[in-house]
N, C-alpha and C positions, 0 to 999 in steps of 0.2 A: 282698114284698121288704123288708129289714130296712131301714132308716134310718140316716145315720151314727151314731148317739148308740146305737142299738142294736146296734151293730158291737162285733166283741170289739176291735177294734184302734183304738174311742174312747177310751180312755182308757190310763193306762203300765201299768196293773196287767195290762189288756187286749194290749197290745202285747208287755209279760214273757210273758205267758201264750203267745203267740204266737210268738216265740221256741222258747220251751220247746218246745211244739209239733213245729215245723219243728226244733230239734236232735235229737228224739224219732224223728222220720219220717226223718233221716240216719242215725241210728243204726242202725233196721231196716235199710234198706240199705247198711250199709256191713257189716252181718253176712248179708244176703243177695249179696253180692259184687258190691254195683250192678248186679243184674241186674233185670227185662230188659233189651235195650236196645231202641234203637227200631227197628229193622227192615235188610237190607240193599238195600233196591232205594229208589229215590227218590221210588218211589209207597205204601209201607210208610211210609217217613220220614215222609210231607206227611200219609197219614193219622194215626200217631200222634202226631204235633204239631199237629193238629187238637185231639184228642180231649183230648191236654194241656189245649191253651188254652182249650176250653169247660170242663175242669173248674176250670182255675183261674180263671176270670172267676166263677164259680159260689162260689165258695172267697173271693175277694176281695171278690162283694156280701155275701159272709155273714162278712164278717169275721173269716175264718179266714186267710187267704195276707196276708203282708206286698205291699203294692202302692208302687211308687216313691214315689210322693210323702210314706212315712210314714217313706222310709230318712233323713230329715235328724236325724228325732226319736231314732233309733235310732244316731245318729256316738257315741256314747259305751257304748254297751250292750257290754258286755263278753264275753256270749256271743256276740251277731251278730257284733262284730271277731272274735273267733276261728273263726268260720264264715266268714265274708269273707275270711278271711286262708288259712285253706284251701280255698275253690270257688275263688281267684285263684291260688294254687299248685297248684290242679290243671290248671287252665288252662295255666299255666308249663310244667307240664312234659306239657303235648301231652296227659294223660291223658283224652278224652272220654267214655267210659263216665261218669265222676267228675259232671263238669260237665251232664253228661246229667239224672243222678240228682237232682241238687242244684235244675235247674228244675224238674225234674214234681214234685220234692216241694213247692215254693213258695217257694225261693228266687230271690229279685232279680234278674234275669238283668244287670241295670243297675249289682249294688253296684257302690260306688268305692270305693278303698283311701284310707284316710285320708291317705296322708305324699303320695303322688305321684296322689292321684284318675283312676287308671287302671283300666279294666274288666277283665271277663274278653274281651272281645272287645279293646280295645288290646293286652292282654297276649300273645293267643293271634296276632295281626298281628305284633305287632315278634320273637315268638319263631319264629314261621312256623309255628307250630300249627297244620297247617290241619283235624286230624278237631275240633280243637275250634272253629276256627271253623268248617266245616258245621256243627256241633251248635249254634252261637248262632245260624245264618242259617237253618236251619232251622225252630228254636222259636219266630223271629217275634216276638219280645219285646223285641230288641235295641235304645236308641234310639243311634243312626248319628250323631248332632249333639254326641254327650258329650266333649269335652273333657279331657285331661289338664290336671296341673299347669304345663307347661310351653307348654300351649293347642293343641297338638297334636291332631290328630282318626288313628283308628284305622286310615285309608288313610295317611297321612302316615307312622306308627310301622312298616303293614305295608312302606314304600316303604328309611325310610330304616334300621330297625333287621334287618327280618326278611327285605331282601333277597328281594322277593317282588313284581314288578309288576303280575302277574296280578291275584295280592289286591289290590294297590291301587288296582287299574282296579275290578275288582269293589266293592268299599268304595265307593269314589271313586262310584261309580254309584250306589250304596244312601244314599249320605250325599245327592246330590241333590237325588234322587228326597223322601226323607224332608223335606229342607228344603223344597223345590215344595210339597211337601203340609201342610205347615206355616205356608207363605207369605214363608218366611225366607228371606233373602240370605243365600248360604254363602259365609262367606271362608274364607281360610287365616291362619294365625297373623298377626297382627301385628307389624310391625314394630315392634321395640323403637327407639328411636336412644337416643345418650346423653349 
């Protein structure tokens, strides 16, 4: 097992390179027509987002997948915002095939948008997305505790934007759940006074 310092994604030259990468593996599939997908039954789905997330942990010890904790380094990188900027409009617009393609390939399932630090999961709740939210609840990559700019959490956006209680029951229960296991006390926004 490679060591951080041995990782391609030690160093910036390492992390461009990774990038490039990961815009190289979008390309192929976006001229294969995001195909496959992942399966239509919910035991197709859970196995092929298994099999995702063993190859991407596998991809991440070897310094090949961007992993969260290096997307701070990367808020200025000029191709990732334009990747970011389109795995979040695909989202927007319900597209999950898109959003599909963009995890297995080893994007961020977590990016934040720089102006409003909204995910693809905030986005696809307040828009009522829902093929794209199965496709983030699915992939199991999601963190549930991420915050907008506004300090909003992604049941909140599904409740008051996207007109969806279900989702926000569901969320709402995922957001929990993740915080218990984290050991975190989950609030709700803050009260501003003034």
């Amino acid at each position: 097992m490679p060591t951080f310092m041995d990782k391609q994604t030690a160093t910036a030259e390492g992390l461009a390179l990774a990038v490039a990468q990961l815009r190289a593996r979008i390309e192929e599939r976006r001229k294969a027509a995001w195909q496959p997908e992942p399966g239509a039954t919910v035991q197709e789905r859970r196995m092929h987002w298994e099999q995702v997330a063993a190859q991407r942990s596998a991809k991440i010890e070897e310094g090949e997948y961007i992993e969260d904790e290096l997307l701070p380094k990367l808020r200025d990188d000029r191709d990732m915002i334009r990747l970011g900027r389109e795995f979040l409009k695909a989202a927007e617009r319900g597209n999950a095939p898109v959003v599909g393609a963009y995890i297995e390939e080893g994007f961020p399932a977590n990016y934040q948008d720089r102006q409003t630090e909204e995910t693809a999961l905030h986005i696809s709740a307040g828009t009522r997305a829902r093929k794209v939210l199965r496709v983030l609840l699915d992939c199991g990559l999601c963190n549930f505790l991420l915050r907008d700019k506004g300090g909003r959490l992604a049941s909140e956006l599904a409740y008051l934007f996207g007109h969806d209680p279900a989702a926000a029951r569901l969320l709402g229960t995922k957001e929990r759940k993740q915080a218990e296991a984290q050991g975190i006390t989950l609030t709700r926004r803050p009260n501003k006074s003034p």
